[in-house]
Structures are given as structure tokens and as C-alpha cells.
C-alpha positions as CSV (number, residue, x, y, z in Angstrom):
1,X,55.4,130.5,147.0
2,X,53.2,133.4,147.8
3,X,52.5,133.6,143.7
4,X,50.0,130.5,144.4
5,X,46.7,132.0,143.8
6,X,43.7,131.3,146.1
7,X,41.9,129.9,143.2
8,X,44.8,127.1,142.5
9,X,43.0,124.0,142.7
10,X,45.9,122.0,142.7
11,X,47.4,119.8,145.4
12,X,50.4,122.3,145.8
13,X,47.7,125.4,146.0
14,X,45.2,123.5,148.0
15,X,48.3,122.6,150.7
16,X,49.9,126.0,150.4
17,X,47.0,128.2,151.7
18,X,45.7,125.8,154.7
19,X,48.5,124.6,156.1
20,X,50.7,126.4,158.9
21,X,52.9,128.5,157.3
22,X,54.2,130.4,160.5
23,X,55.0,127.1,162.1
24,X,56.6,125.6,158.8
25,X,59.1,128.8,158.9
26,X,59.8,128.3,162.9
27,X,60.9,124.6,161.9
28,X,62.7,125.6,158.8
29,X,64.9,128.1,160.7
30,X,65.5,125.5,163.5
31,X,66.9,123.4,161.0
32,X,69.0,125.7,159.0
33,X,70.9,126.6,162.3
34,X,71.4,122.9,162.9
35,X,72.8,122.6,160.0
36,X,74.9,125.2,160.8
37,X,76.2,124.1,164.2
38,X,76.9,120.7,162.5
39,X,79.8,122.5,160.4
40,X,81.3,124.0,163.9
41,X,80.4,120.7,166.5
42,X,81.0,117.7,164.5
43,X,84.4,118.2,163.0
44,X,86.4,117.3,165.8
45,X,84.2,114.4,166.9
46,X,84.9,112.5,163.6
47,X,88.6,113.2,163.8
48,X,88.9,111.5,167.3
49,X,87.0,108.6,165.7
50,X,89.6,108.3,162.2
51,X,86.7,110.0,160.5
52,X,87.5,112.6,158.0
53,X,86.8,116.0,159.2
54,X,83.3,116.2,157.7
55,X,82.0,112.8,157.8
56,X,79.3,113.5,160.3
57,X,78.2,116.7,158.9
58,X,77.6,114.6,155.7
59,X,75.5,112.6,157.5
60,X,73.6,115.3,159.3
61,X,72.6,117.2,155.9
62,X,72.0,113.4,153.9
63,X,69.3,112.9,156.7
64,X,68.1,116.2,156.0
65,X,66.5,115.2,152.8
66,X,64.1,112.6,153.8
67,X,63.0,114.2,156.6
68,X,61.6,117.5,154.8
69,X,60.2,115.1,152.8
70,X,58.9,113.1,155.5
71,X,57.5,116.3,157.0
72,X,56.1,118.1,153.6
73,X,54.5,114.7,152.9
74,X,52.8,113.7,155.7
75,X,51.1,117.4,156.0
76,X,49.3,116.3,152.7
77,X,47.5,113.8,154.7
78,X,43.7,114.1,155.9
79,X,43.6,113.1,160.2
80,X,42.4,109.8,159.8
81,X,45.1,108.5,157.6
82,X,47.4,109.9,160.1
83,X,45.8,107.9,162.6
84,X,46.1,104.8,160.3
85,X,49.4,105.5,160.2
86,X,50.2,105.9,163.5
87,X,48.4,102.7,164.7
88,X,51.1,100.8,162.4
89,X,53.7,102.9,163.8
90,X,52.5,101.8,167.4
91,X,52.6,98.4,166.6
92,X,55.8,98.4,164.6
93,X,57.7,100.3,167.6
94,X,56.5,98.0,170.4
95,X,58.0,95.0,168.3
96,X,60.8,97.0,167.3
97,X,61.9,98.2,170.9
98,X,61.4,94.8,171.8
99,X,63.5,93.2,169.3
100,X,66.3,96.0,170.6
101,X,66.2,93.9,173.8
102,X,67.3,90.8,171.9
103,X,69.6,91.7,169.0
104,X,70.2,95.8,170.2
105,X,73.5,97.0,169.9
106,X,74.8,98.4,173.5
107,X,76.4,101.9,173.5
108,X,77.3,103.3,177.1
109,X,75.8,100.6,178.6
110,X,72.5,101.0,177.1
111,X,70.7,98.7,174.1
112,X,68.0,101.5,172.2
113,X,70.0,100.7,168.6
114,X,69.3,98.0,166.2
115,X,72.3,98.6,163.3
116,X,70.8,97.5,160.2
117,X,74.4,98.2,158.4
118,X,74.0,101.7,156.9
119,X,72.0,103.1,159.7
120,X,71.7,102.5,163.3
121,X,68.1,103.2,164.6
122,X,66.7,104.0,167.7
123,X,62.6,102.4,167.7
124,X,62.5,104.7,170.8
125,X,62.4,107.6,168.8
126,X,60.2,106.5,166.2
127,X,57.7,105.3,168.7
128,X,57.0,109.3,169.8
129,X,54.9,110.7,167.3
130,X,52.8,107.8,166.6
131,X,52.3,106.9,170.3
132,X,51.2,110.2,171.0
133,X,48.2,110.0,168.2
134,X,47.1,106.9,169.6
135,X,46.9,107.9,173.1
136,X,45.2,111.3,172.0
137,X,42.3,108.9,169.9
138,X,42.0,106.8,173.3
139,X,41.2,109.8,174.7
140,X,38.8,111.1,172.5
141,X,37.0,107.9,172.1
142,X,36.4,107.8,175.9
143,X,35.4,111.4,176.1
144,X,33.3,112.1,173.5
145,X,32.1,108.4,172.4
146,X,32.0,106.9,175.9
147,X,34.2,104.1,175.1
148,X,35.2,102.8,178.8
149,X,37.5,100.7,177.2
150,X,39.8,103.1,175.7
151,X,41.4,104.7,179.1
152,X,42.5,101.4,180.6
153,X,44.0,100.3,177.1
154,X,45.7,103.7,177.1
155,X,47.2,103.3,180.7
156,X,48.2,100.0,179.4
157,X,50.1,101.6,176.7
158,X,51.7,103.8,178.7
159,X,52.8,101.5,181.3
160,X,54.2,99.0,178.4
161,X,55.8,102.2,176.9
162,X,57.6,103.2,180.0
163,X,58.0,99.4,181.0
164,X,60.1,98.5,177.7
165,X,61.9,101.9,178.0
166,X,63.5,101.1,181.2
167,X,64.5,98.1,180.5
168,X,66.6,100.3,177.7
169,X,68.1,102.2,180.9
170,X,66.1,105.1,179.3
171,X,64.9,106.9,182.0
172,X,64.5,110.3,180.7
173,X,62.6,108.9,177.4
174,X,60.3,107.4,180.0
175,X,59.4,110.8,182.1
176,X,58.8,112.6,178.7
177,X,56.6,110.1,177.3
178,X,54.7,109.4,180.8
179,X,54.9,113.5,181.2
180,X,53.1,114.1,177.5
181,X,50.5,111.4,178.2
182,X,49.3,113.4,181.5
183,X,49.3,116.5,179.6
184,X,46.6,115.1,177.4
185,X,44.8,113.3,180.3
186,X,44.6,116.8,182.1
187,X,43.8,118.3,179.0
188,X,41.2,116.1,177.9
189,X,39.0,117.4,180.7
190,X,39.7,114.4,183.4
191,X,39.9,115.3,187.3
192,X,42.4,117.5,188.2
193,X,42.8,115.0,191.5
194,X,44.3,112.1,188.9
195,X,46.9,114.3,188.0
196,X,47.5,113.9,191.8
197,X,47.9,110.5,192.2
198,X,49.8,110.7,188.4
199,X,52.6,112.9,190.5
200,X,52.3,110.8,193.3
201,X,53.0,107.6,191.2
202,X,55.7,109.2,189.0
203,X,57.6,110.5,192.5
204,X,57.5,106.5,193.5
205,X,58.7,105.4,190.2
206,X,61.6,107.9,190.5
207,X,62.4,106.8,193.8
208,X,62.5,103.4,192.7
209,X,64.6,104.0,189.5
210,X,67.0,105.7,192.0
211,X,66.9,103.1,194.6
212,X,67.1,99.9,192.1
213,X,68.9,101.1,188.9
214,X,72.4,101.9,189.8
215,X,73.3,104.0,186.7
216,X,70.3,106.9,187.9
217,X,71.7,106.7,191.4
218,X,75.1,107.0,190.3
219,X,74.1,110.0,188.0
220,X,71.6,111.9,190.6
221,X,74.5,111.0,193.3
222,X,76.8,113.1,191.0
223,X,74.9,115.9,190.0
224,X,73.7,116.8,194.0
225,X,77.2,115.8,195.4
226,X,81.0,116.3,194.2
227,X,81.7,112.1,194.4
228,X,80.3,111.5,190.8
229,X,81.8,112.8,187.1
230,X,81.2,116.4,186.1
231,X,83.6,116.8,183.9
232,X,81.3,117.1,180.7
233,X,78.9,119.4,182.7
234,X,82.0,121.7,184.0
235,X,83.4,122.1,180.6
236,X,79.8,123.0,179.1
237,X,79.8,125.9,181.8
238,X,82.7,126.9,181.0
239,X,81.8,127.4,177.3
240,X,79.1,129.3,178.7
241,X,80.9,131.6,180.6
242,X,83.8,132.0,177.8
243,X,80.9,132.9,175.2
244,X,79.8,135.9,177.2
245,X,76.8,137.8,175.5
246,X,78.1,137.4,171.8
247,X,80.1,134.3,171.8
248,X,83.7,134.0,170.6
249,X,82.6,133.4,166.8
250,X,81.4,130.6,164.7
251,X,83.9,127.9,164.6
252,X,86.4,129.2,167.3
253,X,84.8,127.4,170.3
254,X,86.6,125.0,172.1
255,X,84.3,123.2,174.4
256,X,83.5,120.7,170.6
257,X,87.0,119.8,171.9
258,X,86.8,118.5,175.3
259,X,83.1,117.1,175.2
260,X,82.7,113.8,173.0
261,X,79.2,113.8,172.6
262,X,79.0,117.6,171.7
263,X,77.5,117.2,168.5
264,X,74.0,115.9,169.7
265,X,73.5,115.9,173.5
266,X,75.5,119.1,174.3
267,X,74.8,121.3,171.3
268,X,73.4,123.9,173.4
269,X,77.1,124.6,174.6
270,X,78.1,125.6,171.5
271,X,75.5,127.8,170.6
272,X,76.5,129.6,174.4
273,X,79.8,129.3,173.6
274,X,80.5,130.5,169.8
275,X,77.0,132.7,169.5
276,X,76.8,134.0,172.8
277,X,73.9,134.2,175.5
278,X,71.7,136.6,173.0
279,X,71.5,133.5,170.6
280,X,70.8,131.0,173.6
281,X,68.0,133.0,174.9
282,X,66.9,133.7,170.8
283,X,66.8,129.5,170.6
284,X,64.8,129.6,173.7
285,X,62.3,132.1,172.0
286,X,62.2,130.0,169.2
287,X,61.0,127.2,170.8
288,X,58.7,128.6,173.1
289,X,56.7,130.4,169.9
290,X,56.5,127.1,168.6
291,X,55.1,125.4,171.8
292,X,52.3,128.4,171.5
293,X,51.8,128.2,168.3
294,X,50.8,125.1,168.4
295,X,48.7,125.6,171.7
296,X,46.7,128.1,169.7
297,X,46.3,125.9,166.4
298,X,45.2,123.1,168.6
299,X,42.3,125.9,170.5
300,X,40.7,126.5,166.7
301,X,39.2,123.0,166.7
302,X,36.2,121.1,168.2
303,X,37.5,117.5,167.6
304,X,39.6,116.7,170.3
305,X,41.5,114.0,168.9
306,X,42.6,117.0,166.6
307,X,43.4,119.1,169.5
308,X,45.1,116.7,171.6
309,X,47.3,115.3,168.9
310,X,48.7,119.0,168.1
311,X,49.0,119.3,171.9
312,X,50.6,116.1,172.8
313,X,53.4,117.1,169.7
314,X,54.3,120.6,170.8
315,X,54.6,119.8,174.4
316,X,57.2,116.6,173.4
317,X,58.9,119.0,171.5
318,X,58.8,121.7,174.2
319,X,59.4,119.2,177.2
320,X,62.6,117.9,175.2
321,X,63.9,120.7,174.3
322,X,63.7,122.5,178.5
323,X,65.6,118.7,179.2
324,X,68.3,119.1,176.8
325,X,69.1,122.5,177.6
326,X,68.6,122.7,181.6
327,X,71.0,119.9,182.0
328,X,73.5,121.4,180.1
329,X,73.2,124.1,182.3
330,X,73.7,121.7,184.9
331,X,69.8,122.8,186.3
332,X,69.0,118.8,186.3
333,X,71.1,115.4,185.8
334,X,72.4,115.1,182.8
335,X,70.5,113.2,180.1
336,X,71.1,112.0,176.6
337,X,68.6,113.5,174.7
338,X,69.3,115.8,172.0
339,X,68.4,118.8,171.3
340,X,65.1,119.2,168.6
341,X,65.7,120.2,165.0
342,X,69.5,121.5,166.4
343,X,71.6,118.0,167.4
344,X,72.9,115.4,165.6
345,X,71.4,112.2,164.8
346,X,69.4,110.6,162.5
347,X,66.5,109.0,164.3
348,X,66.0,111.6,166.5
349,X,65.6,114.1,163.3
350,X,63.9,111.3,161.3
351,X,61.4,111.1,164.5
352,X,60.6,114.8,164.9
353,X,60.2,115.4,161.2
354,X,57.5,112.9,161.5
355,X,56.0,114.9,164.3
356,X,56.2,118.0,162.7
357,X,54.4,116.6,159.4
358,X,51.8,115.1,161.5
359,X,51.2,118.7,163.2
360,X,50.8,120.3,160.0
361,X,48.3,117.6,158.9
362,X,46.2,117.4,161.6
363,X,46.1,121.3,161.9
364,X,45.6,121.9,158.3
365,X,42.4,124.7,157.3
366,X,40.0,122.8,155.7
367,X,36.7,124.0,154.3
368,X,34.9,121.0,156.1
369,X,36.8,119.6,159.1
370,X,36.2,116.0,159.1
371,X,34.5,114.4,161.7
372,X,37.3,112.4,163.7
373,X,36.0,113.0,167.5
């Protein structure tokens, strides 16, 4: 599109030459190699479920085409649409994750699905991007407009947030979410000594998850002592180790094999093990230019809802991404959290599609920023 001229008036030719075309392309290439690993991962998974061989890679590139245009059509919007957006989206997920703990569908032992028939979708994961512009406005509206109200709503947020996620047995959704929100405390320019008693209060709330919820005991039990199962974390070293620097070739892996849920929460071992450590590290690299990018876009502006919106996006994506890939590396417990832009599943690419729109809206050069705080 670089034959839009500056002087293009038009929706397409405004959009084109102020949104971000450096992270658009960063995004774009996350999701071609998705698409990509889908061909080699999910194959083998649909066989073992009577699927033919393609069925979920099918899926994976049908899902595709509502969320680019999710993502190309939300960057069209101005910031305070995206906030009126979002505040339906807030409300919306905190029914809907509360409706999952009434007619949810249970798979491994935890209810995050509602199957409406064609689709099975996790609120959870819609719930991210939206929550994350609300709590950034909270912020701003205490900062900069001195609303005392706003903080203790927020905390209230966050505490129903994490409340209604561990009732799902979604422990890591709840460390990413409470992690994000004291990023933008810290960020907005609160004392450094909350972010004290934040740690302080997250340490207890781990050491109660491990103490009362059996299913975190039995999985941090396991990953500091031999009594607990390993198997899916020593077959995903051992793709690692058979990929060497170059991998063994696209399609010739074998850990898609062993593994069942390859496909989404251990992608990452198929990229060591059929593209090699260089492409590993190159993912790595990917996201981390993304996380800055986004840092920087967020330091061009004065509003700080604007900032901390772009923040509070990049660092979900960022903070997911180190969780998905240090415990396949077996550097933490293993959580089910897929990998961004790269692993199967449809909320979860539906959810940071949304995100990434959002970004680009927010972040968008325009010749008069609006005033939103």
C-alpha cells in the first residue's frame, strides 16, 4: 500500500499513514508462522481424535479471517469508542465468566468454556483486552482528574477478576492479569512501596493457592520433585535437544506425536524441534521488538489513559508469551496458556486480535490527539 498518497483523504489513506505500520508487520509475521506450525502440529492431534488429518488446521486459518478483521477494524476507531467498547466488554465478560460457573463445560477438570454448538468460548480470554482499558481509564481518572473513587473500584475489579478466575482453577490467567494491573499501577506514577505490599500479597495468595487448591500443589509438587507427571515436559526437552541449532525440518518432528495438547500449549516445542534453536531465539526476538515497540508508541503521548492502555497490551502479550515458553522449557510449572499469535485456538486468537486492534487504535498519529486524560 505504499502507492497511498499523503494527500488521500480517504478512510483507507487517512488509516494507512498514522497507524503502526512496523507493529502491524511484527503481528502479521507472527501469524503467518502460526499458520505455518498449524500444518506440522495439528495433524496428528485430529487423527487421535477420528478427525481428518486437517480438521484443525481448518479451523485455525477459518478463525483467521475474523480476527484480521477484528484487528484492521477496530484500529479505525478514535480512543474513546474504544473505551466504550471495552466498558461493554467488561461487563459482558464478568457475566459471561460467571455464567461459565453455572452451565461451563469442564475440560481437565476446569470449567472456562461455554459451547454454544459451533464454537466453544473461553469469556476469560475475551475479558483481557477490555479489562485492561478499563483499569488504564481508572487510573487515569484518579491521576490526572483526582477521582478518589476510581482506584478502590479498580482494586475491586481486580480482585473480582482474579476471584472468578480461580474459581475456574485458572491460576496462571490470574497472575497475568493481577501481574498487568501492577504494571500500570507502577506505571501510572503510584509509590514504588505499593508495589511492595502488591508482592507481598501476591506471594500470600500463591501460598494459599498451593496450600488449598490441590491441582497447583500437585503441579508445583511435580515440577520441584520427581513424584508428579513430567512426561509432557520430558518429551518437549527432548524435542529440544533432537532439533539442535537448525531443527530436523518442517513436518519431520515427532514430539506433535507424543504430546496431546501440542498444537496450542506446547507449540514452542515444535518450533525447537523442526526449526531449530536459531528460530526459537528469532521468535523470542520477535516478541521482545514488539513489547518495545509498543513501550515506545505508548512514551509519544501525554494522555495517560493512552499510554497505559498500549502498556497494559504489550506487556499481556509479552508476560504470556515468557509463560508459555519458560514452562515448556520446564523453567516454571507447566501452564495452559498458549502461545500469542503462534498456538491453536480460537478465543485465545479471537482475544489477541482484539488487543492488537485496540493498540493500533489507541496509538494511531493524529493531527490533534483527543483529549481522553
Amino acid at each position: 500500500m505504499n502507492h497511498v498518497s499523503r494527500a488521500d483523504s480517504s478512510l483507507v489513506g487517512r488509516w494507512w499513514w498514522t497507524v503502526d505500520r512496523t507493529a502491524i508487520g511484527i503481528v502479521l509475521i507472527l501469524l503467518a508462522f502460526g499458520a505455518l506450525l498449524s500444518f506440522s502440529a495439528s495433524p496428528p492431534m485430529a487423527e487421535r481424535l477420528d478427525q481428518e488429518a486437517f480438521f484443525f488446521v481448518k479451523r485455525h486459518l477459518i478463525f483467521l479471517v475474523p480476527s484480521l478483521i477484528m484487528l484492521f477494524g477496530l484500529s479505525l476507531f478514535s480512543p474513546v469508542w474504544i473505551w466504550r467498547l471495552c466498558l461493554l466488554g467488561v461487563i459482558g465478560g464478568f457475566a459471561g465468566m460467571v455464567l461459565t460457573l453455572q452451565i461451563g463445560e469442564a475440560v481437565k477438570g476446569a470449567e472456562r468454556w461455554i459451547d454454544l454448538g459451533v464454537v466453544k468460548i473461553q469469556p476469560s480470554e475475551f475479558m483481557k483486552p477490555a479489562f485492561f482499558v478499563i483499569t488504564a481509564w481508572l487510573f487515569a481518572l484518579d491521576r490526572r482528574m483526582g477521582q478518589r473513587w476510581a482506584l478502590p473500584v479498580n482494586a475491586f475489579m481486580l480482585m473480582g477478576m482474579v476471584g472468578l478466575l480461580l474459581l475456574q482453577k485458572d491460576l496462571g490467567q490470574s497472575i497475568l492479569f493481577a501481574s498487568v494491573w501492577s504494571i500500570q499501577l507502577f506505571l501510572a506514577g503510584y509509590p514504588l512501596s505499593w508495589m511492595f505490599g502488591l508482592a507481598g500479597t501476591g506471594a500470600a495468595g500463591l501460598y494459599g493457592a498451593y496450600s488449598f487448591m490441590p491441582h497447583v500443589r500437585s503441579r508445583i509438587d511435580g515440577f520441584y520433585t520427581d513424584a508428579g507427571d513430567s512426561y509432557q515436559i520430558d518429551r518437549a526437552a527432548q524435542a529440544f535437544n533432537d532439533g539442535g541449532w537448525l531443527g530436523v525440518g518442517p513436518g519431520e518432528g515427532k514430539v506433535k506425536d507424543a504430546i496431546p495438547d501440542v498444537h496450542n500449549d506446547f507449540i514452542f516445542s515444535v518450533v525447537g524441534e523442526e526449526f531449530g534453536l536459531i528460530a526459537c531465539i528469532g521468535v523470542l526476538l520477535v516478541y521482545t521488538l514488539l513489547v518495545l515497540r509498543g513501550i515506545g508508541q505508548a512514551g509519544r503521548f501525554d494522555s495517560l489513559f493512552t499510554s497505559l492502555v498500549a502498556l497494559g497490551i504489550v506487556c499481556q502479550l509479552g508476560l504470556q508469551a515468557l509463560i508459555n515458553m519458560a514452562s515448556t522449557l520446564a523453567m516454571i510449572p507447566t501452564k495452559g496458556m498458549t502461545l500469542p499469535f503462534l498456538s491453536y485456538g480460537g478465543s485465545s486468537l479471537l482475544s489477541l486480535a482484539v488487543s492488537m486492534g485496540i493498540f493500533l487504535a489507541v496509538t494511531r498519529r493524529r493531527p490533534r490527539q483527543e483529549s481522553f486524560l
